[in-house]
N, C-alpha and C positions, 0 to 999 in steps of 0.2 A: 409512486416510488421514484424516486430519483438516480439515475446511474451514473455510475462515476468509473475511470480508469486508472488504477491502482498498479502501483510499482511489487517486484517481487516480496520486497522488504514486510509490505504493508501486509499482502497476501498473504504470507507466511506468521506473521502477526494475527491476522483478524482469523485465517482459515485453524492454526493450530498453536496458538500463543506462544511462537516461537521466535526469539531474537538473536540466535546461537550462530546465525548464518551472517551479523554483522560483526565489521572488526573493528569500530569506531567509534566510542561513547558519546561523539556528537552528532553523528548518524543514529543511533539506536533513542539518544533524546530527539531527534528528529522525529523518528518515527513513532516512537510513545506520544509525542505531541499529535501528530495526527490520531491516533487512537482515541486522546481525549476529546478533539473534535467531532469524529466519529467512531462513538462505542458499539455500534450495532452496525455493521459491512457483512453483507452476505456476499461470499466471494463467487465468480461463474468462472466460464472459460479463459483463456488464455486470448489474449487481440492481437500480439504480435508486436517486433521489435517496436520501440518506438524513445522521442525525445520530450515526448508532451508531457507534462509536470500531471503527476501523481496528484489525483485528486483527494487525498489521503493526508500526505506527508508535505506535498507541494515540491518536492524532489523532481530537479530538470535532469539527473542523472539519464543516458541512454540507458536501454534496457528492455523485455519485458515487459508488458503491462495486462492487465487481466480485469475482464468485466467485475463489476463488484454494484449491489444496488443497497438504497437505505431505505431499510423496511419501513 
């Protein structure tokens, strides 16, 4: 398994296929692009504030980020 550290965005995406929480159509195509990289993210805990690009979306946005592994 591979782990990765995943922005809220992504989280919110892979845990309950929801995008309702972005305000930006090239954020939200951001983060669909990441999904099509990784279609199966099983999301975990929360890691804590951080600036480390989303291994997801690739997103250097601060923020959030949460354990996530690929099955």
């Amino acid at each position: 398994m591979n782990d990765m550290l995943i922005c809220i965005d992504c989280a919110m995406l892979h845990a309950n296929a929801d995008t309702s929480g972005i305000d930006s159509p090239e954020r939200e195509a951001e983060v669909l692009a990441g999904l099509n990289k990784h279609p199966f993210i099983i999301v975990g805990d929360g890691w804590g504030f951080s600036n480390h690009p989303c291994d997801a979306c690739g997103s250097r946005l601060a923020g959030d980020r949460y354990t996530a592994t690929l099955p």
